[in-house]
N, C-alpha and C positions, 0 to 999 in steps of 0.2 A: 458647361454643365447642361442648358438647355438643350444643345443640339445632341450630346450624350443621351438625355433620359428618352427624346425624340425618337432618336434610335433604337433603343432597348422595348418601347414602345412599340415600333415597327414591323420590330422582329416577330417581337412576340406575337402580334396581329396575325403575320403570314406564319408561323409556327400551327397558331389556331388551329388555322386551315390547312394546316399539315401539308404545307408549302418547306419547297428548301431553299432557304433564303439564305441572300450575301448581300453585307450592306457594301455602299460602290461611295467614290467621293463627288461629290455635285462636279458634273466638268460639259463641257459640251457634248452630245448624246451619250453621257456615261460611259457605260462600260459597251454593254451589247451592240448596242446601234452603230456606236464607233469602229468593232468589228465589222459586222453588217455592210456599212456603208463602203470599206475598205473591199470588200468583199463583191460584191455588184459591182465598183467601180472598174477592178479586172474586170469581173465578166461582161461587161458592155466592153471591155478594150478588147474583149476577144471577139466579139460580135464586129466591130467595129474595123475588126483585121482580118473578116470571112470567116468565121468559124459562125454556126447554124445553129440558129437557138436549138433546133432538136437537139442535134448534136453535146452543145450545150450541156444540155438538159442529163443526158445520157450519162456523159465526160463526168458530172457531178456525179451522180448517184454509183454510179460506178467504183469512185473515190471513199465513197463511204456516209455521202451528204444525206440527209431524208427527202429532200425534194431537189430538182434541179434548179441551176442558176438561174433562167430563164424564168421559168415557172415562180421562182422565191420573188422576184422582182416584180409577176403579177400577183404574187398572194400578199404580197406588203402592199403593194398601189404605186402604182408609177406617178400617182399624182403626187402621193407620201413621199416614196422615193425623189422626184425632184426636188418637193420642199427640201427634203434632210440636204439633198446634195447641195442645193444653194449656198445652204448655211453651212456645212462643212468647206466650201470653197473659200467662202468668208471667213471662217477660222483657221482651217488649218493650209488653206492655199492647194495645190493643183497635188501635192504629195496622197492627197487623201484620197481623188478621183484616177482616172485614165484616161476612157475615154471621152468624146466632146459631149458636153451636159446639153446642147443644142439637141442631139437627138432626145433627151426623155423629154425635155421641155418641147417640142414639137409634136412627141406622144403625148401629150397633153393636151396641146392643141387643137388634138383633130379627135378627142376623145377615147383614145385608145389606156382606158383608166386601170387595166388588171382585169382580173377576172369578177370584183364587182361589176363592173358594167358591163360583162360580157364579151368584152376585147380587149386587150391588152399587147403582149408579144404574139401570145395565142389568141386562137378564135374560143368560147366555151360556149358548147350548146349539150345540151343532153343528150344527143345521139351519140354524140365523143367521149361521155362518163367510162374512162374506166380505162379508155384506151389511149392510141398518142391523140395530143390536138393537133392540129393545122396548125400550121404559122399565121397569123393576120398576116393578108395582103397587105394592107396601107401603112401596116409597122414594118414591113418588109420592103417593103417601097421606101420609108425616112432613112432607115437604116441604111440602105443601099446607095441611098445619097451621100452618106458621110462614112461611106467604106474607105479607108485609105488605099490606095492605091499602088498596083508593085509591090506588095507583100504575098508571102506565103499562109495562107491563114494557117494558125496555132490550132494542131491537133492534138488526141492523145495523152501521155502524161506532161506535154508543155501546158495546157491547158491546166490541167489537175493539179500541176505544183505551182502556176502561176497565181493562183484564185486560192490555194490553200495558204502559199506562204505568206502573203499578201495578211489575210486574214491570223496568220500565228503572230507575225510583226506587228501586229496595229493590237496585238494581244498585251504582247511583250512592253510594247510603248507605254500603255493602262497600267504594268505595273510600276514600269519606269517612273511613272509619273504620278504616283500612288493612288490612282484610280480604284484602283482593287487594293487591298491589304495584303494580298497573299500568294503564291502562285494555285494552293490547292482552291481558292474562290473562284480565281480564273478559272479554270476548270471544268467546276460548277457552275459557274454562270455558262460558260458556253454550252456544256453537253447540254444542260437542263432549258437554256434559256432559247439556242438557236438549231439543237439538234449536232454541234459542231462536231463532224466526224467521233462520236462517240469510241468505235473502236481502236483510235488511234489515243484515247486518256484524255484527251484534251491539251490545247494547246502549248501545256509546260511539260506535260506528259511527254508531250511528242517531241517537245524541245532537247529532254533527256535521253530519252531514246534513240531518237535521230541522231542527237549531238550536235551542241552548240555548236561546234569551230563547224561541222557539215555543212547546219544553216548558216553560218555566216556566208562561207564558200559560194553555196547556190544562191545566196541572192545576191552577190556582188556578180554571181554570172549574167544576172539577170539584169542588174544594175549597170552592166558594163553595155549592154543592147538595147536596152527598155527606158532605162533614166534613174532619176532619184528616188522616184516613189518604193523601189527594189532599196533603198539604202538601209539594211539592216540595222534593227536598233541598237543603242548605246551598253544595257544592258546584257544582251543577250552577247556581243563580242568580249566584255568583261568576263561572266561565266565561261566563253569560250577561252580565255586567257586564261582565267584560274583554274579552270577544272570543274568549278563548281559545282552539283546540280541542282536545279529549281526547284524539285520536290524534296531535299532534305537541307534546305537551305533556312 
């Protein structure tokens, strides 16, 4: 009863202020950040296998994101960003990450904080408002240290479906795990919360659309080259069995 009226409370607060709100269940980084984190972890594995943060950066917005990969990693703070990664590696193990956490932890290091401090992936100075930014040298330098080796770097739509489905699954998983209440919350909290490719509905949106049994398919393609992190959730193969869909479920 307490933690009901807490809620109803809550709501109502961000209602006030003519917010759209979805309540999330207490879990480790909730809802957003969960995605998020899922989300950046590809794009460092993409970085990390030669694809160019410009590049990147493009690859995303391209796909339908508001800001590129790259770019989202200094608007959050890489110093952010590693704290979260830590503690996602502590909770949910190496499924949640990609690539080596040694590189943002070394961005750290050497002060490369995002665009608060003025470096980060990117260089930001005011001369570059508006246009692309340079790549930081000395993030370009870490990075290049812990490139893998013999790979063909991920371009293209490998890129765009790696980093998207990444972030639909770690969607899927939230509600697996009743994180969210609903799939229209998901949704909501993505478009609203991360910008998550708005015109594709949001992540059950697209689930339906695309089609379960599709997703399941592509990411055990991906699963079968990449590893577990690609292991399509529990849910989402279910609906793919029954026919389901998430939006009228």
């Amino acid at each position: 009863k307490q933690w009901y009226q807490r809620r109803v409370a809550i709501t109502a607060g961000g209602l006030k202020q003519k917010k759209t709100v979805i309540v999330v269940k207490d879990g480790p980084g909730f809802y957003t950040t969960r995605v998020i984190g899922a989300l950046m972890g590809e794009a460092f594995a993409c970085i990390q296998e030669g694809t160019s943060p410009t590049d990147l950066d493009k690859l995303f917005v391209k796909f339908g994101w508001p800001v590129g990969g790259a770019t989202l990693v200094d608007e959050v703070g890489i110093d952010v960003a590693y704290k979260v990664t830590k503690y996602f590696l502590e909770v949910f193990g190496e499924r949640i990450s990609a690539g080596d956490p040694r590189v943002i932890e070394e961005l750290v290091e050497a002060g490369c904080l995002g665009r608060k401090s003025g470096k980060g992936i990117f260089l930001y100075r005011s001369s570059t408002k508006g246009g692309t930014r340079p790549v930081n040298p000395v993030a370009q330098k870490i990075m290049d240290r812990y490139k893998k080796e013999g790979q063909v770097a991920p371009q293209g739509e490998d890129v765009q479906w790696r980093t998207y489905l990444r972030s639909v699954n770690e969607a899927a998983l939230c509600l697996q795990e009743d994180i969210i209440a609903n799939p229209v919350d998901g949704n909501i909290g993505l478009i609203f919360g991360i910008g998550h490719c708005p015109q594709r509905g949001g992540p059950f949106q697209f689930l339906d659309t695309y089609g379960a049994q599709a997703f399941v398919d592509k990411m055990r393609g991906y699963q079968d080259s990449l590893g577990f992190r690609f292991e399509p959730a529990q849910i989402v193969i279910d609906y793919a069995n029954s026919g389901k869909k998430f939006m009228s479920s």
